[in-house]
C-alpha positions as CSV (number, residue, x, y, z in Angstrom):
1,X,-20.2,6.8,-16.0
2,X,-19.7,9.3,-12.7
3,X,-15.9,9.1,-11.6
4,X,-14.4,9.9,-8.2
5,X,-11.1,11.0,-7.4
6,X,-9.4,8.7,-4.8
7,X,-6.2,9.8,-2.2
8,X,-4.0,7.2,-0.5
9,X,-1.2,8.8,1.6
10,X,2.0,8.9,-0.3
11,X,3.9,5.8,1.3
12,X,7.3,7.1,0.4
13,X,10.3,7.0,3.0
14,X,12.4,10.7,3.0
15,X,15.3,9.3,5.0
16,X,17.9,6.7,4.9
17,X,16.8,5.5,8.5
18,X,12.8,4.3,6.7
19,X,11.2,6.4,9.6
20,X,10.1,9.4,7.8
21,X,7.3,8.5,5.7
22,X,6.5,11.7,3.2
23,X,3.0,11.2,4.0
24,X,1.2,14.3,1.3
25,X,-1.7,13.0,-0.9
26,X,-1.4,10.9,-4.0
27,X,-3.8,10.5,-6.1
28,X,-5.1,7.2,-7.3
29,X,-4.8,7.8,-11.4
30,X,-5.5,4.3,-12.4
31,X,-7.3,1.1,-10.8
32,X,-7.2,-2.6,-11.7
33,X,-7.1,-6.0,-11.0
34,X,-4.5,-8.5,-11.3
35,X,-4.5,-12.0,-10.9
36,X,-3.0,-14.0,-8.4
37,X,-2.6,-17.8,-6.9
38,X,-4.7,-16.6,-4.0
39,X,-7.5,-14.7,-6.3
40,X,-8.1,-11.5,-7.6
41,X,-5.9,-8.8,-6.4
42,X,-7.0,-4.7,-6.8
43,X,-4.3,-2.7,-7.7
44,X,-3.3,0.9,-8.3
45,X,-1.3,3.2,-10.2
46,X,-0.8,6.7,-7.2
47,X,1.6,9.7,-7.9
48,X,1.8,12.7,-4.8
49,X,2.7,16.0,-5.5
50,X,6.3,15.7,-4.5
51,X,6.2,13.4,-7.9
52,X,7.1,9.7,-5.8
53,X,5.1,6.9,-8.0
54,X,3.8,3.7,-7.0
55,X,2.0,0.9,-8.9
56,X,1.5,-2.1,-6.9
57,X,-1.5,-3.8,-4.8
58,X,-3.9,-1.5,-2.8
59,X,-3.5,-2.9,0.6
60,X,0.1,-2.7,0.2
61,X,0.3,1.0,-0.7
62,X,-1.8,2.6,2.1
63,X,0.3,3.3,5.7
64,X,-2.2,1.2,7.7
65,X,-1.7,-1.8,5.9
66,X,2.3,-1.4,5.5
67,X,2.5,-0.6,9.2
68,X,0.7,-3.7,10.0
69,X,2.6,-5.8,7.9
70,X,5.7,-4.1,9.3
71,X,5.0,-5.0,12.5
72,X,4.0,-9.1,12.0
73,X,0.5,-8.0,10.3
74,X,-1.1,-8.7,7.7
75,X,-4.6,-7.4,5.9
76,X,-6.7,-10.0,7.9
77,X,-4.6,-10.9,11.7
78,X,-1.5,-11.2,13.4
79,X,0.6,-13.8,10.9
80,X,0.8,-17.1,12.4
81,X,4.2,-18.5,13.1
82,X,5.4,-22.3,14.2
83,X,6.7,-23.0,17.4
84,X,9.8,-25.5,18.2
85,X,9.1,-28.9,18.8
């Protein structure tokens, strides 16, 4: 069985504003899936150098994805959201 390492940025915030984003590379040191009421979710286990850990879904620990669901995002489009009558 061939292995290959895998880096995700290290999503960590370094202030108390959340604007600094520590950013180094943290390696992935375990994958898996977990199940959810909307299917099948891949996870992972990541630690940077600077020794932050994270376990959690994929596509919520890289910076792309976060900073799209920060801003009204998610994985697939813009969220949708219901208007007055």
């Amino acid at each position: 069985m061939e292995s290959q390492l895998m880096f995700l940025d290290c999503p960590a915030y370094l202030d108390k504003q959340n604007l600094v984003r520590c950013g180094l590379p943290a390696e992935v040191r375990c994958r898996f899936i977990v199940r959810s009421t909307s299917g099948p979710l891949e996870c992972a286990m990541i630690r940077c150098p600077a020794g932050h850990s994270f376990n959690g879904p994929i596509e919520f620990l890289s910076l792309e994805s976060a900073a799209r669901a920060a801003h009204g995002h998610g994985a697939t489009g813009p969220t949708s959201q219901r208007t007055p009558a």
